[in-house]
Phi, psi and omega in degrees: 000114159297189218263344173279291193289322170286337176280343177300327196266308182299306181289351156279343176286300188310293172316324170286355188279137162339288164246062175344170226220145157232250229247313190302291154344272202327315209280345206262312176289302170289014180026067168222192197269164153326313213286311184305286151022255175310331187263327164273347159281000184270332204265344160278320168289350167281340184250033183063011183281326185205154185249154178275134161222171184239133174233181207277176174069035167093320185307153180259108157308030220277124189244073252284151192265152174287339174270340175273350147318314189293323182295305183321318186285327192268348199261320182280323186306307180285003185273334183290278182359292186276359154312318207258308157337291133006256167352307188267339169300311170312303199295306144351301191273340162315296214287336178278333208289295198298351189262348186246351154304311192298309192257009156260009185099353189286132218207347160226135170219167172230165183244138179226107195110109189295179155144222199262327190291313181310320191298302189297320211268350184268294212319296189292337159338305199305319191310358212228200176241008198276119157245161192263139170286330208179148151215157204218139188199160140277336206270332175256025156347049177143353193254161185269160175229100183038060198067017168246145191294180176239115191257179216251135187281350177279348175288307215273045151262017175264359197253002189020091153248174175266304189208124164265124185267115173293105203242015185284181179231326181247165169066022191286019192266291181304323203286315195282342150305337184258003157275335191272311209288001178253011208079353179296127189278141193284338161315341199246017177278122159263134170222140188343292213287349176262266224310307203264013153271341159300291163334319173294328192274320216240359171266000000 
């Protein structure tokens, strides 16, 4: 499932709701621009999923169609898929990344990024002797991550890590240029998808 079909799929979800959320909300939750937005409801409602209507005090209506029903339904069927799939890809590279951290001795980390990878990566945590240190987010600043505050990524030379594990999913380029430009040494950077091609290479 692409990076198209799940916002095709939130947004078809967000619209089909009692009180659709509006556009400006969608882009916060799906964290793109207004302009992106605007272009994919122009470009779903052109492909017939829903129809627009206006109702009073300016406000937009959105009325989901029996064909954006149906996408909707074939979009959660593969969303599952790829959930579970997911899952099991992760959990993997977690379970191999914390046994050879582990078995070098490495005993503090940090996570840089709330979500599902950071949640399965608290989890698989427990398993170990490793502990976490930190979390760092900018967009959840402040908010707890399983009792830990979530700071600001310019905080975290205050976490005494060891390694920080890049636990985003997108942009994995921009995040990790933005730890070396704060001192973080790209050595001590951890990321799933280099850990499990490394893992590949030597079995």
């Amino acid at each position: 499932m692409d990076q198209d079909e799940l916002r095709t799929l939130k947004l078809l979800e967000a619209l089909d709701s009692r009180e659709p959320p509006t556009q400006r909300e969608l882009a916060r939750d799906l964290d793109i621009s207004l302009g992106l937005v605007n272009a994919f409801i122009k470009r779903l409602a052109k492909k017939g999923y829903f129809k627009i209507t206006h109702i009073p005090k300016n406000r937009v209506k959105y009325l989901l169609t029996p064909k954006g029903a149906l996408e909707k339904t074939r979009l959660t069927y593969r969303y599952i898929r790829y959930s579970v799939g997911f899952y099991r890809e992760i959990r993997e590279m977690l379970v191999a990344l914390f046994g050879r951290l582990e078995h070098e001795g490495v005993r503090r980390i940090t996570l840089y990024g709330c979500g599902e990878v950071a949640e399965l990566a608290h989890l698989f945590l427990q398993n170990t002797s490793i502990r976490l240190t930190g979390v760092v987010d900018d967009k959840y600043e402040g908010q707890k991550f399983f009792g830990h505050l979530v700071k600001n990524y310019e905080n975290l030379g205050n976490d005494g890590y060891e390694y920080v594990l890049l636990t985003q999913t997108e942009d994995i380029q921009s995040h990790f240029d933005r730890l070396v430009s704060i001192g973080v040494a790209p050595e001590r950077i951890l990321h799933l998808r280099d850990h499990l091609k490394q893992v590949s290479s030597e079995q």
